[in-house]
C-alpha positions in Angstrom: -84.4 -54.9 75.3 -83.1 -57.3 73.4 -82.3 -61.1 74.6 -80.1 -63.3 75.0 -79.3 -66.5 76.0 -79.8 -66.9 79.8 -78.7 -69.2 82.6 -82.2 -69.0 84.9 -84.8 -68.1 81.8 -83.6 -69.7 78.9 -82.9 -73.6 78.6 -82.5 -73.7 75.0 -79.2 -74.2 73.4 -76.8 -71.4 72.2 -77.2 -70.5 67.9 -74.4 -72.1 65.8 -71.0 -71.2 66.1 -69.7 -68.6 63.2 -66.1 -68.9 62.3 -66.2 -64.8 63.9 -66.9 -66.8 67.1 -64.5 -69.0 66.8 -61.4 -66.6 66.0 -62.9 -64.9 69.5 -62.4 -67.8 71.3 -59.1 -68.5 70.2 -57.9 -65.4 70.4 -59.7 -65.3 74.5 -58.1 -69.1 74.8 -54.6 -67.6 73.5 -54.7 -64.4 76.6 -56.3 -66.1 78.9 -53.3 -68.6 78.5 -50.5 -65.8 78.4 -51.7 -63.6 80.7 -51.3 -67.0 83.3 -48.2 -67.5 82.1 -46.8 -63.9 82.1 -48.2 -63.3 85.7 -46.2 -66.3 86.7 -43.6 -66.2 85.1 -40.5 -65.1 87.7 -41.6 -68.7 89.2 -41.1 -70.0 85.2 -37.2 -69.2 85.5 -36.8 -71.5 87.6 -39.6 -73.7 89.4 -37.2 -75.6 91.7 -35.3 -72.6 92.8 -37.6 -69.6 93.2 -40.4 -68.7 95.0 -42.9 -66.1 95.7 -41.2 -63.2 97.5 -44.2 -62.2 99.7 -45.8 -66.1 100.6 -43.2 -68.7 100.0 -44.2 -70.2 103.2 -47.2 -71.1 101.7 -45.6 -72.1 98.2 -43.2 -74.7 100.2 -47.5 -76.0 102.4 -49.0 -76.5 98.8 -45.9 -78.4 97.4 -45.9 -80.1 100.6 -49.6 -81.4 100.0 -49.1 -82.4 96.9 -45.9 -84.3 97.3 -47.4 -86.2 100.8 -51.4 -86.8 98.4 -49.6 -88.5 95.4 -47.5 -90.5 97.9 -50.8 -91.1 100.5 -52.4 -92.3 97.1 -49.4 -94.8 96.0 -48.8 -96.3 99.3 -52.5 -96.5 100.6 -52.3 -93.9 103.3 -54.7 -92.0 104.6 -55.0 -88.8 102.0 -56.9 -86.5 105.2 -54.5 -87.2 108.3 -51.0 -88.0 108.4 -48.2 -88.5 111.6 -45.6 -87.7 108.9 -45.9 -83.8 110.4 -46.5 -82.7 113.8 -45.4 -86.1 115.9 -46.7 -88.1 117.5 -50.2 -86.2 117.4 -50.2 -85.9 113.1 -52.0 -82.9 111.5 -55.3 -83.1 110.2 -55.6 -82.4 106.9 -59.2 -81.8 106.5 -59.5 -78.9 108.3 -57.2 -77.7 106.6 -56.5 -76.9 102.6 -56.0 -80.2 101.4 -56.5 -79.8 97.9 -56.5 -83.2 97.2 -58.0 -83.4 93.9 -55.4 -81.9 92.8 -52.3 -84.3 94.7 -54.1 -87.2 92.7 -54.5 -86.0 89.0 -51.0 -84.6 88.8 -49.2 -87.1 91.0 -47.5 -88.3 87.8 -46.3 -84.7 87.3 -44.9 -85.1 90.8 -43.0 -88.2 90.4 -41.7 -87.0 87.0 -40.6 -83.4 87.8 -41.3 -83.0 91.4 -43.4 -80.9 93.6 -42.5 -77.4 92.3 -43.0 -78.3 89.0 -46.9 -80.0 89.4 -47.3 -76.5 91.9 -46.4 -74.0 89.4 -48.2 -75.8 86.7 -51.5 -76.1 88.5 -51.2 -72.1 89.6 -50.8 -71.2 85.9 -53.8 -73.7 85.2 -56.0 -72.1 87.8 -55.3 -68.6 86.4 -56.2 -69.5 82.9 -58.7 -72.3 83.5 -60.8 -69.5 85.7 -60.5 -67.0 82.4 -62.1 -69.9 79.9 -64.4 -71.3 82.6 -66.3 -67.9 83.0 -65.8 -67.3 79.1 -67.8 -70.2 78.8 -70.3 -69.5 81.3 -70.8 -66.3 79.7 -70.6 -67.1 76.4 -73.0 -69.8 76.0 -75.8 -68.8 79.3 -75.2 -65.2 79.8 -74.8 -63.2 77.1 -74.7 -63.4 73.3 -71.7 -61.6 72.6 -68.3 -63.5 72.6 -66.7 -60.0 73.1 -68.7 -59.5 76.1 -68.4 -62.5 77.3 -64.3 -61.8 76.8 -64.2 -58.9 78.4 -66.0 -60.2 81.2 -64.4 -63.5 82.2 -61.1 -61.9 81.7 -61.6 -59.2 84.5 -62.7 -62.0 87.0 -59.7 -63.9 86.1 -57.2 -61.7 86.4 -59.1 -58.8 88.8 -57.0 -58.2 91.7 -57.7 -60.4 94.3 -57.5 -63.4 91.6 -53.5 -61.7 91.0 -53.2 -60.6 94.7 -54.0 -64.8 95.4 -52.1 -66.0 93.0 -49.1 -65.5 95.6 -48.7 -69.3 96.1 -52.7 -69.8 97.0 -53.9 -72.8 95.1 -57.4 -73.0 96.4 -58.4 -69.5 96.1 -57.0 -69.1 92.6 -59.6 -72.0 91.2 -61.6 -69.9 90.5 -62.9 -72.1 87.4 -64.8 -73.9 90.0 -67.9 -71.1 90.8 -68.6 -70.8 87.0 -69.0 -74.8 87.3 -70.9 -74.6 90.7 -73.3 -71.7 89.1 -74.2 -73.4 86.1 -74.9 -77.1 87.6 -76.8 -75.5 90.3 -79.0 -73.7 87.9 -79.3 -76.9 85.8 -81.5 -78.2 88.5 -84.5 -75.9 87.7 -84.9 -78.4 84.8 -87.2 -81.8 85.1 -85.7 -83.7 82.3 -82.6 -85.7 83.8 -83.0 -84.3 87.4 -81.1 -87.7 89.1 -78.2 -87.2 86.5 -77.9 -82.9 87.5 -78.4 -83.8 91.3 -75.4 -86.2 91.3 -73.5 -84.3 88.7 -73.3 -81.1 91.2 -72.7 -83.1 94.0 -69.7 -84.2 92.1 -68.7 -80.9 91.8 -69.6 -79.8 95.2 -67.2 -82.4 96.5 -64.4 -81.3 94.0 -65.1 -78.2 95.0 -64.6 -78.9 99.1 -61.3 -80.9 98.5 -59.5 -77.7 96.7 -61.2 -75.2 98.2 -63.6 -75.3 100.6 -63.7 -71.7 102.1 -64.2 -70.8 98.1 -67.1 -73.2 98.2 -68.5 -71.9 101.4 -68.7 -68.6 100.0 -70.0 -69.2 96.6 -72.7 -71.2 98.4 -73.5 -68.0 100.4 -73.3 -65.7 97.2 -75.8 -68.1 95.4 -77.8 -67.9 98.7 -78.0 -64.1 98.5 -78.2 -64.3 94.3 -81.7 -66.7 94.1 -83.3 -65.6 97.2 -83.4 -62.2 96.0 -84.3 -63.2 92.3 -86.6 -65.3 93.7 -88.3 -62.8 95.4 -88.6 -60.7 92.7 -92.3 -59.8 91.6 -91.0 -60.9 87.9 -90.0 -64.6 88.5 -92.9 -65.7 91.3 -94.4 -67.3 88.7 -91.2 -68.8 87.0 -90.4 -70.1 90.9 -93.2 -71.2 92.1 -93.0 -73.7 89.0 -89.2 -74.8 89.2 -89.0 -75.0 92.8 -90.0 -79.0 93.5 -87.8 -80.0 91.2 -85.1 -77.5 92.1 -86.2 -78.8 95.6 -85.7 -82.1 94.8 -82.5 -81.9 92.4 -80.6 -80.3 95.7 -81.7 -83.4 98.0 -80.0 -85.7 95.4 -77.0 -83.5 95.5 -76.5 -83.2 99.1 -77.0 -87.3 99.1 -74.2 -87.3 96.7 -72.0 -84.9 98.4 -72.9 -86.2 101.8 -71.4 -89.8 100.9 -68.5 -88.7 99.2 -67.9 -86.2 101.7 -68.5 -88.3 105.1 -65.5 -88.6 105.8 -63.6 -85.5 105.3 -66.5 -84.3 107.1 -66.1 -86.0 110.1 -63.0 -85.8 110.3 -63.4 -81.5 109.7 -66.0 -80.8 112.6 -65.2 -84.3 114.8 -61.9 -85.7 114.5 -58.7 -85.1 115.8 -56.8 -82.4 115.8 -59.7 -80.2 115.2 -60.8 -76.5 116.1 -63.0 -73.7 116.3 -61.9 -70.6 113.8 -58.6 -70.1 112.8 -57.3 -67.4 115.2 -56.4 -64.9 112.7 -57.7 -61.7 113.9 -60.9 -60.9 111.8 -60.3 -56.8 112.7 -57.1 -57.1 111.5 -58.1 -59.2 108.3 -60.9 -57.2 107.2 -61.2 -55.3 103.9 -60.6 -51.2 104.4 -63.4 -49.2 103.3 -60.8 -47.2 101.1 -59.4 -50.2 100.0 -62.2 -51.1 97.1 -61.2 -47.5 96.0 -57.7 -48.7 95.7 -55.0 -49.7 93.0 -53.3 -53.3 94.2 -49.3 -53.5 93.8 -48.8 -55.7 91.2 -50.5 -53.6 88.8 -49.9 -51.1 86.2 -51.2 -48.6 88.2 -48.9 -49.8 91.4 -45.8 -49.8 89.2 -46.6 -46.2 88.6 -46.8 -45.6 91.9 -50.3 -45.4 93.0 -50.1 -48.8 95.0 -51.7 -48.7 98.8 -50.7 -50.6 102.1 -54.6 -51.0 102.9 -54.3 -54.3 102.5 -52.8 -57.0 105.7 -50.6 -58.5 102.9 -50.0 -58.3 99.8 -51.5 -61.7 99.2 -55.2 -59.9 100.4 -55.6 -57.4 98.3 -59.7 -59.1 97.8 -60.9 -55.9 96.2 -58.6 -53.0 95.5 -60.9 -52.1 92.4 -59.8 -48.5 91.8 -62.5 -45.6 91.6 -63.0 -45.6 87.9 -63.8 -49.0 87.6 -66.2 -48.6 90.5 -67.7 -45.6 88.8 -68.1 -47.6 85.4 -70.0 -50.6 87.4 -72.4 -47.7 89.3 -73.0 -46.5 85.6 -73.2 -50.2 83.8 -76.1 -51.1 86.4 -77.7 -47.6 85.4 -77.8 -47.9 82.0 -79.0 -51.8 82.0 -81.4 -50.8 84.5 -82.7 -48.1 82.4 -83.7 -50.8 79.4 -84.0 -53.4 81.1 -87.7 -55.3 80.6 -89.0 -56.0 84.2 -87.2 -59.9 84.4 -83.7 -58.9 83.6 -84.2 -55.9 86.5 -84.9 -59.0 88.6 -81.5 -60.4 87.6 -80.1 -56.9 88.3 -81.5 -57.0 92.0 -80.2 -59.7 92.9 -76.7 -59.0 91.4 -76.7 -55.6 93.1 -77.8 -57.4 96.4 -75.0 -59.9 96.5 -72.4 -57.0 96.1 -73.5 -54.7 98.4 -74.0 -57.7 101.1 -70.3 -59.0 100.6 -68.9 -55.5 100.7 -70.5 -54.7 103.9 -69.4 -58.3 105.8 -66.2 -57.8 103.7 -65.6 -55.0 106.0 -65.8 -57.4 109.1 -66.4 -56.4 112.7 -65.8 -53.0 113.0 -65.5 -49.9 110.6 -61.6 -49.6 109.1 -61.3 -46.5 106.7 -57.8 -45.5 105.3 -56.2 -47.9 107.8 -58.2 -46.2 110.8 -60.4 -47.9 112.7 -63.8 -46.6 114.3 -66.0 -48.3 117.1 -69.2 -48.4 115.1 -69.7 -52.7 114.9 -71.4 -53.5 111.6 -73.0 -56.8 110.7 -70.2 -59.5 110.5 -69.6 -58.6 114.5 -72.4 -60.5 114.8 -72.4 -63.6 112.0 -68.4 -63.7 112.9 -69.3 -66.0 116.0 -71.3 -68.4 114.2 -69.8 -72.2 113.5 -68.0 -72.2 110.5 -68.4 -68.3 109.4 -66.0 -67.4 112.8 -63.5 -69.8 110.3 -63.5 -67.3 107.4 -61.4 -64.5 106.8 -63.8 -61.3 106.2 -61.5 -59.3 103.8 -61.9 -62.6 101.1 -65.6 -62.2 100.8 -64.6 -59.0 98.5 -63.8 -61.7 96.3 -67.1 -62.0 95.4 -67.6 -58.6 94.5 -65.4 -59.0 91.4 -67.5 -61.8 89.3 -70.7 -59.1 90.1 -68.3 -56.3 88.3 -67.4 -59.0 85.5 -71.1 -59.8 85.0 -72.5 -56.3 84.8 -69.5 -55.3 81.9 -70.0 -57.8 79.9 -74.2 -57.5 79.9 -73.2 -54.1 79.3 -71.3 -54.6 76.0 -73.5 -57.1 75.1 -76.5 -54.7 75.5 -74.0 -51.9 73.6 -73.9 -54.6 70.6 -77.5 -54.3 69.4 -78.4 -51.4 70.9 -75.9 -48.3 70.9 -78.2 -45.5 72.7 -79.5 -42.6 70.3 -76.5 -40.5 70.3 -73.5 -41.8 67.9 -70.9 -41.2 70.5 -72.1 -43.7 72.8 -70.3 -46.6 72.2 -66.7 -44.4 72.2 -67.4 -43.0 75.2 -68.2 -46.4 76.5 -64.8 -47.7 75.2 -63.1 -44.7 77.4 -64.9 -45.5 80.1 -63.4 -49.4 80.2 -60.0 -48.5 78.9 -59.9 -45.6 81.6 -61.3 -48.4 84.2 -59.3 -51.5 83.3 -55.9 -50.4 82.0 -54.5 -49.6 85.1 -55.8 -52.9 86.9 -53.7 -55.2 84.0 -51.4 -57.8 86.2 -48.0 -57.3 86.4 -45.5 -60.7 87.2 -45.7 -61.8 90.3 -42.8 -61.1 92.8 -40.4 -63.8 93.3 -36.7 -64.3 95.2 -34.4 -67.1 95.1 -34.7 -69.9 98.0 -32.0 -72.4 99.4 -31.6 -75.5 98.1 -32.6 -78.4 99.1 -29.5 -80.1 100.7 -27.1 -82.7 99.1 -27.8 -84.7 102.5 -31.3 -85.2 101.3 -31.2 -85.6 97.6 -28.8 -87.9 97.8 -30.9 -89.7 100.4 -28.3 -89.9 102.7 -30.3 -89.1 105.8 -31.5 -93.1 105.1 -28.1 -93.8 106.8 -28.9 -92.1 110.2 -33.2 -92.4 110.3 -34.7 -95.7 110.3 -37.6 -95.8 108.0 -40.4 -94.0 109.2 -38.3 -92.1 112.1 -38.1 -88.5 112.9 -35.8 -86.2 111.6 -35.6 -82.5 113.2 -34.2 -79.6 110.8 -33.4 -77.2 113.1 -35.3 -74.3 113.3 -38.0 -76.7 113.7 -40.7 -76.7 109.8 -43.1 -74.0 110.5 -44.9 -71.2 108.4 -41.5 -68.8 109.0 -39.2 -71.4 108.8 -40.8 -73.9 105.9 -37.6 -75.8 105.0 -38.0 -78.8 106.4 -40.8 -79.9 105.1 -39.6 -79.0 101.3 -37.3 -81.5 102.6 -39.8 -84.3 103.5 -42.0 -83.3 100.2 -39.0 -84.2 97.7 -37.7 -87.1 99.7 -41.4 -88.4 99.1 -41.4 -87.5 95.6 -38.8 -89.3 94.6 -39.9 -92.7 96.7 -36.8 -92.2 99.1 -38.9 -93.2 101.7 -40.5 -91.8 104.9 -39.2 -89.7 107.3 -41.5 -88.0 110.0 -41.2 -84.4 111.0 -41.6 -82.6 114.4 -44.1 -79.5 114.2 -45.0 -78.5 111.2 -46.4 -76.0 108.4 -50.2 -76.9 109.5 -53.4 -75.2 111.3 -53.9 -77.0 114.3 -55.5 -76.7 117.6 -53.9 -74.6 120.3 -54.7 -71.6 119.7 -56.9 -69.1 122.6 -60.3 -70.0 123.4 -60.2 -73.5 121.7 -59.2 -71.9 118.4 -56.8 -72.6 115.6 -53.1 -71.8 115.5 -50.4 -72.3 113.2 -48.6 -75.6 113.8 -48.2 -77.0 117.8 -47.9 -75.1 121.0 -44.2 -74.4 121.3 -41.9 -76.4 123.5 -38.3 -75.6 125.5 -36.1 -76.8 122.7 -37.7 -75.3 119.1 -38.4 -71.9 121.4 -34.8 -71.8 121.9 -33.9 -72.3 118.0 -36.7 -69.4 117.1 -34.4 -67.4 119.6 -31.4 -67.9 118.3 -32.7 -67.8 114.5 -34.6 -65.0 114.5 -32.1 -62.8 116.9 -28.8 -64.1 116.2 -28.0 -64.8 119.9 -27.5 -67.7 121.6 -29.7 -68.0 124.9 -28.6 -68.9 127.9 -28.5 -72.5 128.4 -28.8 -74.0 131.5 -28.8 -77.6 132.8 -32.8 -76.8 132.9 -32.9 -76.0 129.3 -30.7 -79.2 128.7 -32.9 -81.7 130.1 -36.0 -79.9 129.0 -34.7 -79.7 125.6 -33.5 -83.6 125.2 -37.1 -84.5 126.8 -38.7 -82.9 123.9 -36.4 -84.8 121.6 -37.4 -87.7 123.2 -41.1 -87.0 123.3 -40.8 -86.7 119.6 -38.7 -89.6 118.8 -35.8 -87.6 116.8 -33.2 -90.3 115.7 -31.2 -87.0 114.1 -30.9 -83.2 114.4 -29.6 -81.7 111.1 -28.9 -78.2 110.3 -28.2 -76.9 106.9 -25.6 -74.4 105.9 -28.4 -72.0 105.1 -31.8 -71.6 106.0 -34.6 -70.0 104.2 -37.2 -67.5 106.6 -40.4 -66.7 105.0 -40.4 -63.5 107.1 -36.8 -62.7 108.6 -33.7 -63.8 107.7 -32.4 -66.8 109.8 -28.9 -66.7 111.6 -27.4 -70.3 110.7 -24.3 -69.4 113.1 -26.4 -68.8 116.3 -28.5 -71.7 115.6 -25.3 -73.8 115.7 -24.7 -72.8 118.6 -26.9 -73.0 120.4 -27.5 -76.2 119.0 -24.2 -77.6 120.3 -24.5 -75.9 123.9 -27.7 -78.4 124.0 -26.8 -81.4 122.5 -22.9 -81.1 122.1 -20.6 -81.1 119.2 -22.0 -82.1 116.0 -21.1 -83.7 112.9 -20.3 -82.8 110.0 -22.1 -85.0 106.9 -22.2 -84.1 103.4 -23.4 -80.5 103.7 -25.4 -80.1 106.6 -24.3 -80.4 110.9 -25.7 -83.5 112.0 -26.5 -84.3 116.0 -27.2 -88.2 116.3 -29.8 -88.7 119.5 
């Protein structure tokens, strides 16, 4: 079989670049770059104004973080906890998805245009940075053609769950980070400059943790799977038993590095406050379908022609969703690289083959779940789902590592295709069928997006200065949470543009709370945001009773609200909100309200 340049054999540098090459990797740069831009591009009409239809809750969280990181970094706060959210108790950023890598580098982007702006920028980066990262990776370690390596990194970038994610997920769309984590962990095997590769991927590990650290939890497992099984391998003994003290070695210096750059964040993730156990989503319910992998996802060709699925719990976790001729062509790509393959690269296969089936099986989570039925019959994640920090990860996402294996095995396919065709001459065109057939359908469509309410005059102008000492606590009513994420789009522009603080009852946050010491979405409820949820979500006012009025201006004391505003309309993430009812109700509690630039305003 013939070689090629290889990430765990070959340490050598990659031949010369031909100007061929070069055309390929423009021409990879220039789709890599418009697909990310045509995938995104509803949010491109207009970044202030519109939003993802299906996850805007978690479009408004991410502009959140970035607005409160570039302001934690200008004002010397602390970038893992605030009490801006959630008062008096503050949210604990760490356990949650701070990416705050990403607040820092493009906190000038946020002061300049604001926090829609540096969100929909870093989305469209992720999308094509994730394309030329693997293109890279491939390119220069894996294979030795650029079309291969093309092909490959393009279908990781864009394969479903990498679309399905790109619904307002900034963490899980970085996917530019594993190619990064892969090679710098493989760089270890080498003796020459081992204290410069040990800190280098601790580096990265540490990046990798602040944007996305259930990503690097499972690429660390993946990697797990991947060299234990090469490892093993009759083929590479030798090769192992050779590179493993300074492999050894290189990983002590990196968890040194990582380990002091990380203490913190650390601490504050398993010990500090505000903590918990899991996140109290409901791993049965957020488990991959077996039928799903066989699947077309919605924003596809093949879902605008109608052949889209509900299989998934939303349309934001669609993690595989591969379709069956594209599963078929991966069964037949391992076959036929199998077939040639010299006894080393079959080690490389094993382990690949190893790592997919293992994540599909755990993707399936607890218990069996075929065309949206479920059978009793546990399978293995019943059991790893209760250990610390696996019991935190949603099963259905480790089908996300099932796409890079796909990626991996097309493009050593083509690259094995290049210089040797088979002995029949209609190989290769039945090979071309075979991908088009496969990967046609699964090309992206735009993203899904709506138009959402404007932030009111009464903030922009930064009139609410006039009624909320600085620092003080200003309720939106309904109260900021994952449904109702207003308020804090509110809170992230007034820190954006350096109006100043104002804190925030509740919250878009995970928290503690939830049943047997796990997670929930923002605080237990209280008397008087249960009463607006009522009133919002039905339309009818409760009945209020002197009860309810006492209980309700106790929470307003607890929290310390200087002002209750209401806007003249209200964004839900899930439901429309009834503005009417919430007045309302509203005034039955706390009386007659005033009226201030565009918004109801109750002074407490």
């Amino acid at each position: 079989m013939p070689t090629s340049p290889s990430l765990v054999t070959d340490p050598s540098p990659p031949p010369a670049t031909s100007t061929r090459d070069r055309r390929v990797d423009l021409l990879v740069v220039l789709v890599a770059v418009a697909l990310a831009l045509w995938v995104t591009s509803g949010l491109w009409r207009g970044p202030d104004t519109r939003a993802v239809t299906v996850n805007s809750s978690d479009q408004a969280f991410f502009e959140w973080l970035l607005s409160y990181g570039a302001h934690a970094l200008t004002h010397g706060q602390n970038p893992f906890y605030t009490y801006l959210i959630n008062v008096p108790d503050g949210a604990n950023l760490a356990v949650n998805t701070s990416v705050t890598v990403y607040a820092v580098l493009f906190a000038p982007v946020t002061y300049l245009l604001g926090p829609s702006v540096s969100f929909l920028v870093i989305l469209t980066l992720n999308l094509a940075a994730t394309a030329l990262a693997w293109y890279w990776l491939l390119a220069r370690h894996l294979v030795g053609s650029r079309l291969a390596a093309g092909v490959g990194a393009l279908f990781i970038a864009y394969s479903p769950g990498m679309v399905s994610h790109a619904n307002a997920h900034l963490n899980w769309t970085a996917g530019w980070l594993v190619p990064l984590l892969i090679w710098r962990l493989f760089a270890l095997r080498r003796p020459e400059h081992l204290l410069r590769n040990g800190i280098l991927f601790g580096v990265t590990v540490a990046v990798a943790f602040s944007i996305a650290a259930e990503g690097l939890f499972f690429t660390a497992l993946a990697l797990g799977v991947f060299v234990g099984v090469w490892a093993l391998h009759p083929a590479r003994r030798g090769e192992v038993r050779m590179a493993l003290p300074n492999f050894l070695r290189g990983l002590g210096i990196t968890a040194v590095t990582a380990g002091v750059l990380l203490s913190y964040p650390l601490w504050l993730h398993f010990a500090g406050p505000q903590r918990f156990h899991g996140t109290g989503f409901d791993p049965v319910i957020h488990a991959e379908d077996i039928a799903a992998f066989g699947a077309y996802p919605q924003r596809s060709v093949a879902g605008a022609a109608g052949l889209e699925t509900g299989l998934a719990p939303n349309p934001t976790e669609e993690n595989s969703f591969f379709g069956v001729p594209l599963l078929v062509l991966a069964v037949a790509a391992f076959v036929a690289l199998w077939r040639r393959a010299t006894p080393a690269r079959r080690a490389t296969l094993t382990a690949l083959g190893s790592t997919a089936v293992v994540f599909t099986v755990l993707s399936w989570g607890p218990q069996i779940k075929f065309n949206g039925h479920r059978y009793d019959v546990p399978l293995p994640f019943d059991l790893l789902g209760r250990l610390p920090v696996v019991n935190a990860a949603l099963p259905s996402r480790l089908a996300l590592v099932v796409a890079p294996v796909i990626g991996l095995l097309l493009a050593y396919l083509i690259d094995q295709l290049r210089t040797d065709p088979g002995r029949h001459r209609w190989t290769r065109p039945a090979w071309a069928v075979g991908y088009a057939v496969a990967l046609l359908p699964l090309l992206p469509l735009p993203l899904l997006t709506i138009e959402r309410e404007p932030i009111p005059t009464f903030i922009t102008a930064g009139t609410w200065r006039e009624y909320v000492s600085p620092g003080g606590v200003l309720t939106p009513i309904p109260l900021p949470l994952d449904v109702t994420p207003d308020g804090q789009r509110w809170q992230a522009y007034a820190l954006a543009h350096r109006q100043g603080e104002f804190a925030l009852p509740a919250g878009f946050f995970l928290g503690p709370g939830g049943p047997d010491g796990r997670g929930r979405i923002g605080p237990p409820p209280r008397t008087f945001d249960t009463l607006m949820d009522q009133a919002g979500r039905t339309g009818l006012v409760p009945i209020i009773t002197e009860g309810s009025v006492e209980m309700s201006r106790a929470d307003l004391r607890y929290w310390g609200v200087q002002a209750v505003v209401l806007p003249d309309r209200v964004h839900g993430a899930k439901y429309p909100i009834d503005v009417d009812a919430l007045r309302r109700t509203a005034t039955a509690l706390l009386g007659k309200p005033q009226r201030v630039a565009d918004v109801w305003l109750w002074q407490v």
